[in-house]
Kinemage of the C-alpha trace (Angstrom):
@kinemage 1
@onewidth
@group {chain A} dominant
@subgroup {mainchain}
@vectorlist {calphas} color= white
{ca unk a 1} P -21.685 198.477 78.683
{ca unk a 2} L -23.693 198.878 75.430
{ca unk a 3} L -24.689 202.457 74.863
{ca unk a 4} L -27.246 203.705 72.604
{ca unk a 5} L -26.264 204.773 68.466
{ca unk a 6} L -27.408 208.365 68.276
{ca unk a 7} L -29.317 208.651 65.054
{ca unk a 8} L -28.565 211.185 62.236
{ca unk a 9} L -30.488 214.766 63.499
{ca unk a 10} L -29.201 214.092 66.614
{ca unk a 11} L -27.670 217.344 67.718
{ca unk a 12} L -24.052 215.935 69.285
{ca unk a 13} L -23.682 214.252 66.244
{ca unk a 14} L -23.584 218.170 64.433
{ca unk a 15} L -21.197 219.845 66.832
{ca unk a 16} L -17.595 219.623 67.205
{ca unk a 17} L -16.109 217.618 70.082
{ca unk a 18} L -14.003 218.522 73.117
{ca unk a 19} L -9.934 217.179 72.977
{ca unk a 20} L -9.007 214.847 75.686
{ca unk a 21} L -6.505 216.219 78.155
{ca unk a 22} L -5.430 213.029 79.755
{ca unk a 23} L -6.252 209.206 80.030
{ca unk a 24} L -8.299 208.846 83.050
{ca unk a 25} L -9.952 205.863 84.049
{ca unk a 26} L -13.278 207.780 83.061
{ca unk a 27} L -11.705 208.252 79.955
{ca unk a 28} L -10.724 204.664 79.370
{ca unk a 29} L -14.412 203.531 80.925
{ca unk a 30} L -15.556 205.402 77.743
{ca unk a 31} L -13.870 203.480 75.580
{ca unk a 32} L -14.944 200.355 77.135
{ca unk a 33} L -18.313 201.188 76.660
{ca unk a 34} L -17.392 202.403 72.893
{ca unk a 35} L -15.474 198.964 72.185
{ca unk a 36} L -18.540 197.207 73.558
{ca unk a 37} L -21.212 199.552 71.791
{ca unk a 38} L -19.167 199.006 68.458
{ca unk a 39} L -18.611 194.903 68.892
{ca unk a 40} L -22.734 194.781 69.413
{ca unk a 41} L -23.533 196.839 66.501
{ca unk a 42} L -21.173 194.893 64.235
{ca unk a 43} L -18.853 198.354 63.169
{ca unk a 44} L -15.317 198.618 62.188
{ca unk a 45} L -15.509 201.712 64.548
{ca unk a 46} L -16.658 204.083 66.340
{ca unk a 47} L -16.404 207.500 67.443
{ca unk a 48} L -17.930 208.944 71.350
{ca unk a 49} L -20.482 211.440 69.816
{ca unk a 50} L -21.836 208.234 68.425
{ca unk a 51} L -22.712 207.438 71.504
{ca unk a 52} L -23.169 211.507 72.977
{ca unk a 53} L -20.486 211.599 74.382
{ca unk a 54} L -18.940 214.857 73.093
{ca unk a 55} L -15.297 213.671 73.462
{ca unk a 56} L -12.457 213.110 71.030
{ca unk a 57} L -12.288 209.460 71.839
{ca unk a 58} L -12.423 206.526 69.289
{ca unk a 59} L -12.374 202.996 68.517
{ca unk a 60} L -11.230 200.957 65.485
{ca unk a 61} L -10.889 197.051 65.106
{ca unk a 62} L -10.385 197.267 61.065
{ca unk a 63} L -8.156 195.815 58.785
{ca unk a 64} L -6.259 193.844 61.787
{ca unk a 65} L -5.637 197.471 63.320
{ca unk a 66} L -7.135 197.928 66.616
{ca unk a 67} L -6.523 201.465 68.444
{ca unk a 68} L -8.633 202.862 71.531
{ca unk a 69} L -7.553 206.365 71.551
{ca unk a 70} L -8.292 209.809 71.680
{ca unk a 71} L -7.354 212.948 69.656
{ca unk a 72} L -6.381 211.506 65.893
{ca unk a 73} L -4.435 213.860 63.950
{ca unk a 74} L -3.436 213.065 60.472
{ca unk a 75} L -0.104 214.368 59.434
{ca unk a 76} L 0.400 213.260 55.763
{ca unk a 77} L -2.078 211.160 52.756
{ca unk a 78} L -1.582 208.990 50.306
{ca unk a 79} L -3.793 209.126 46.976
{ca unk a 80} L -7.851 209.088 47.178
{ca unk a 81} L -9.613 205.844 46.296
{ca unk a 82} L -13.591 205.573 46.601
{ca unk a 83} L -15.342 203.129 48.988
{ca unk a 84} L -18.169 202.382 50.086
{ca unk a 85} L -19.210 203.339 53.825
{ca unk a 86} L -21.610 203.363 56.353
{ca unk a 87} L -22.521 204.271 59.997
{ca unk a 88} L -25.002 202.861 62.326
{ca unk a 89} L -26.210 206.469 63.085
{ca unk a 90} L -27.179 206.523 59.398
{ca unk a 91} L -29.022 202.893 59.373
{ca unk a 92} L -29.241 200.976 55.525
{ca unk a 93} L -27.867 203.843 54.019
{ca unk a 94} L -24.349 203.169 52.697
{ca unk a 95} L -22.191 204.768 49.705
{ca unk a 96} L -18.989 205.510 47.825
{ca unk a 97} L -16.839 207.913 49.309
{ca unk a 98} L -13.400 209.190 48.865
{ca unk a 99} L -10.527 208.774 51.174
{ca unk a 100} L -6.933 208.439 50.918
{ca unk a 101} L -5.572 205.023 51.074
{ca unk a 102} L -2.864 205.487 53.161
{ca unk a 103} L -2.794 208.575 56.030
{ca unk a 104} L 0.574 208.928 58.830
{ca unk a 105} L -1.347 209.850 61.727
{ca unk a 106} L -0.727 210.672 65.530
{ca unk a 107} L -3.387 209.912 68.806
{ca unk a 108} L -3.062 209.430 72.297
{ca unk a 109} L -3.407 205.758 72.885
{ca unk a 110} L -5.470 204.074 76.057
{ca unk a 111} L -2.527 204.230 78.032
{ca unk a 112} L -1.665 208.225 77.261
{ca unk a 113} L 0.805 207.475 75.284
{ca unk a 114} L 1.201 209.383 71.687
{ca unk a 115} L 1.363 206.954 68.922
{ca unk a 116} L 2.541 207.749 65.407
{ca unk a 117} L 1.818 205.534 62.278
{ca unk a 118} L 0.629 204.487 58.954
{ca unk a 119} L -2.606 203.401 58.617
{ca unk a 120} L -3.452 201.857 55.417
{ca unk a 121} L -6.684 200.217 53.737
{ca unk a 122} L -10.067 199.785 56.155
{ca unk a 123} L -7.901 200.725 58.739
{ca unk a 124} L -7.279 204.502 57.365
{ca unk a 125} L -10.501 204.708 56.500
{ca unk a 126} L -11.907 203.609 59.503
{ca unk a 127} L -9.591 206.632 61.248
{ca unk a 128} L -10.997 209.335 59.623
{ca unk a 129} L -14.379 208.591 59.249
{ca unk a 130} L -14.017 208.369 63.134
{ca unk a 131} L -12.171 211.436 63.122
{ca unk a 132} L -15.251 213.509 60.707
{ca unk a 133} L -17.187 212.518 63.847
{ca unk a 134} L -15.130 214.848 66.310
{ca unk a 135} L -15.979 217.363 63.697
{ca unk a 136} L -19.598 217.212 63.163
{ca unk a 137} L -19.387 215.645 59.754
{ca unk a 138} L -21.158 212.853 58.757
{ca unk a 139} L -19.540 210.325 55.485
{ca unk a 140} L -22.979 211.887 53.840
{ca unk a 141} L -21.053 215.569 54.354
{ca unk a 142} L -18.566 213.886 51.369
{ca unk a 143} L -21.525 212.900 49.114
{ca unk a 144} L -21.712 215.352 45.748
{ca unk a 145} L -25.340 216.810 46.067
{ca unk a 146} L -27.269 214.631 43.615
{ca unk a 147} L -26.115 211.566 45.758
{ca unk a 148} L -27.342 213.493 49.056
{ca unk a 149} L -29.995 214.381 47.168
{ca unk a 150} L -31.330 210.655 46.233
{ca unk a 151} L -30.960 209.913 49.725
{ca unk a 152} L -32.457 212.816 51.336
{ca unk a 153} L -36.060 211.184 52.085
{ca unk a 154} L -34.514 208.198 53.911
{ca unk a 155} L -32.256 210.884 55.889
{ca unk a 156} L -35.253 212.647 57.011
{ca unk a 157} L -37.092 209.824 57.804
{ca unk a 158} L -33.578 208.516 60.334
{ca unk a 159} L -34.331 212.366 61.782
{ca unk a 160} L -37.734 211.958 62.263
{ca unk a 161} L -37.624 208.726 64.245
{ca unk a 162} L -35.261 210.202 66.853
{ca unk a 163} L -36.332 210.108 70.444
């Protein structure tokens, strides 16, 4: 099913997220609706407070790297390089930020499973900008303050349109 974005201001999008303690098929439901919510909306991924669901739980289909899991860790990074990024609860507002290129990370796949790896590319950026999510930060939260600051009219006119 095809849940609604929730739109920068939103409160769930702010707060820090709960960890998943298990795989249950509410869990993995979840994640259905997150990998149909993200396929609609034309993402690389998504995270469940994007949809307020205040959950550790994320999607990715990036780089030919597709995870449904919950609780990412990452456990070593490669070297920063800048990119340009984006999220649907932030509509036509994308810009440069940096990430490592490469991350080893750890999550609990769709099965329960813990999975370790390299991510590398769109793919490990596409993991931790899901991951910010679980933490209340927004790829904005990376902009230096003059970008934010160019921006900041279209930002409060996202918050202002909120339901």
């Amino acid at each position: 099913m095809i849940r609604e974005i929730r739109q920068y201001g939103d409160p769930v999008l702010a707060a820090s997220a709960e960890t998943v303690p298990e795989m249950t098929q509410e869990v993995r439901d979840v994640l259905t609706d997150m990998w149909d919510t993200m396929t609609a909306n034309r993402c690389v991924g998504l995270s469940a407070p994007q949809i307020g669901v205040s959950l550790r739980l994320f999607v990715i289909n990036a780089g030919g790297v597709v995870i449904r899991g919950a609780n990412p860790e990452v456990l070593a990074e490669g070297a920063p390089v800048e990119d340009v990024e984006g999220s649907p609860c932030i509509p036509g507002i994308q810009r440069p930020v940096r990430r490592p290129r490469k991350i080893t990370v750890r999550y609990l796949d769709e099965g329960g499973e813990v999975v370790e790896g390299e991510l590398k590319g769109v793919a490990a950026r596409a993991f931790l900008h899901e991951k910010d999510h679980h933490e209340g930060v927004l790829f904005i939260d990376h902009l230096k303050p003059g970008m934010r600051k160019l921006i900041q009219k279209d930002l409060d006119r996202i918050a202002g349109n909120r339901t």
